[in-house]
C-alpha positions in Angstrom: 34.9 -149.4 -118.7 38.6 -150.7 -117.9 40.6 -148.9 -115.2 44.6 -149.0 -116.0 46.9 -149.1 -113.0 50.3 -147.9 -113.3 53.0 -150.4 -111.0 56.2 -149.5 -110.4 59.3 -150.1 -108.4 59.3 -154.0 -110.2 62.6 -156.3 -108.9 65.5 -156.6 -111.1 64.8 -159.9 -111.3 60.8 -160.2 -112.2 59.2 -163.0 -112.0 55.6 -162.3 -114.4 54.1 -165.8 -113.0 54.4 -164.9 -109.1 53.4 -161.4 -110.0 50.1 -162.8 -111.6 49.6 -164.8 -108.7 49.9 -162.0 -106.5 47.6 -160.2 -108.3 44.8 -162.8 -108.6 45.1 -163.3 -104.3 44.1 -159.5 -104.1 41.4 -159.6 -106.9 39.8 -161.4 -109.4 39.6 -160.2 -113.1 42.9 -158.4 -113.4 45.3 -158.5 -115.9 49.3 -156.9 -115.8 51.7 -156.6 -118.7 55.0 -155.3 -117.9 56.7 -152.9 -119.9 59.8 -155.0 -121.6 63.0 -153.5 -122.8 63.3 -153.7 -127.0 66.8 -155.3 -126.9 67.0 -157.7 -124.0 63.3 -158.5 -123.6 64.0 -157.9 -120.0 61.0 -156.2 -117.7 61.7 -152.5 -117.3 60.8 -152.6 -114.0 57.0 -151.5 -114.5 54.0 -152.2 -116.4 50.3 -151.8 -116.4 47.3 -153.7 -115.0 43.9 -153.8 -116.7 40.5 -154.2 -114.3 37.1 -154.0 -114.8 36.1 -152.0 -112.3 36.7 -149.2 -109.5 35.8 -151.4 -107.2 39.0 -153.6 -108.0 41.3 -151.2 -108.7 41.1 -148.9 -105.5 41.4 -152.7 -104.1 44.6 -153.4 -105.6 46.1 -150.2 -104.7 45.2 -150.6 -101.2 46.5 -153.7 -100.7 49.8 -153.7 -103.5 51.2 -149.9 -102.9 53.9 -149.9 -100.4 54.3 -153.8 -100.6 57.5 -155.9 -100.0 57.2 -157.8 -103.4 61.3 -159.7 -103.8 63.1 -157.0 -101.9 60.9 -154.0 -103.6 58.2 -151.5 -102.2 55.7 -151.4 -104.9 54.2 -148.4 -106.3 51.2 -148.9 -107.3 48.2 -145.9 -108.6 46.0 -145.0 -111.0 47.7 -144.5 -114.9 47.3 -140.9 -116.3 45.7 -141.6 -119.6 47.2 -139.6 -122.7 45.2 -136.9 -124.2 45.5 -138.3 -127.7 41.6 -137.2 -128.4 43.2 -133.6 -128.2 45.5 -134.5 -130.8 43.4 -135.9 -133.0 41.1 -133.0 -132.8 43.3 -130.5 -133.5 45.1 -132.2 -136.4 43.0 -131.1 -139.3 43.1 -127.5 -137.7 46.2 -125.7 -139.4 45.9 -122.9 -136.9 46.8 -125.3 -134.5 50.3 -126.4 -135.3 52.4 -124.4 -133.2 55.6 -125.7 -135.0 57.8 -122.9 -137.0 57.9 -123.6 -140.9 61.5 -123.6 -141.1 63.1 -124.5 -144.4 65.6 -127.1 -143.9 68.1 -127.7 -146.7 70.2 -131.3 -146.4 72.0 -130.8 -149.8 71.8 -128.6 -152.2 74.1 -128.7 -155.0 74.8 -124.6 -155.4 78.2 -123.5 -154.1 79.0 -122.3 -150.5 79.0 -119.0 -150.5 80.0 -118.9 -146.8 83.2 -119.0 -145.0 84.8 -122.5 -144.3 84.3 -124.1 -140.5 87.3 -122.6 -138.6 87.5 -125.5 -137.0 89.1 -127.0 -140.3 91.1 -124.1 -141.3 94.3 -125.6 -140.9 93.7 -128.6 -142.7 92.4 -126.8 -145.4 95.2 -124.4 -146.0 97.7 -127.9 -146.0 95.5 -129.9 -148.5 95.0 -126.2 -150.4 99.2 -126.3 -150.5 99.4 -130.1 -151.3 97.2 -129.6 -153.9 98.8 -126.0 -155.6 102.0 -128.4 -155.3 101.0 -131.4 -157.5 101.9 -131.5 -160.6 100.0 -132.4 -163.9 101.4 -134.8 -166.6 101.9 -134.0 -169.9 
């Protein structure tokens, strides 16, 4: 069974190699990713570690939470897991989706019955006027 570990609170300026060597010091067996940003492929200033046991994670949070790591207190506990079994159970239930069936029309080609935007109001009574003045050629 692999425990996750949630560690936050990660310097601006993250180093992964020292962090993995900080790691190892505490407890064998433990792997960390850190959570990168899309764009700059920078740390986000958290990511996950991966143990084997219970025994070495209630380790590493003992000795990592609270700890001075490049000018930042660590926060380091337990990850929440995701109910996705939930989801995935409840997907082929219809009853289930708690969504309103709203129809959403994104173009429809039948004329507006409605009022124009009043926001526009003015602009359309000048282009209504350019428009009535123009002239057609013969």
């Amino acid at each position: 069974m692999t425990i996750r570990i949630y560690i936050g609170n990660l310097p601006q300026n993250f180093n992964s190699k020292e962090f993995d060597t900080l790691l190892k010091s505490v407890s064998e067996g433990v792997r960390f990713k850190p959570v990168l940003d899309k764009e700059t492929k920078e740390c986000r200033g958290f990511g996950f570690a991966t143990t084997g046991n219970e025994k070495n994670a209630n380790l590493l949070i003992e000795k990592l939470n609270g700890l001075d790591f490049q000018g930042s207190k660590l926060r380091v506990e337990l990850s929440e897991k995701k109910d996705s079994s939930n989801k995935r159970n409840n997907a082929g239930n219809k009853n289930s989706n708690k969504r309103k069936n709203i129809k959403k029309v994104v173009h429809s080609d039948a004329p507006n019955l409605e009022s124009p935007d009043p926001r526009w109001a003015g602009e359309l009574s000048k282009l209504k006027d350019l428009l009535a003045n123009q002239k057609t050629p013969a």
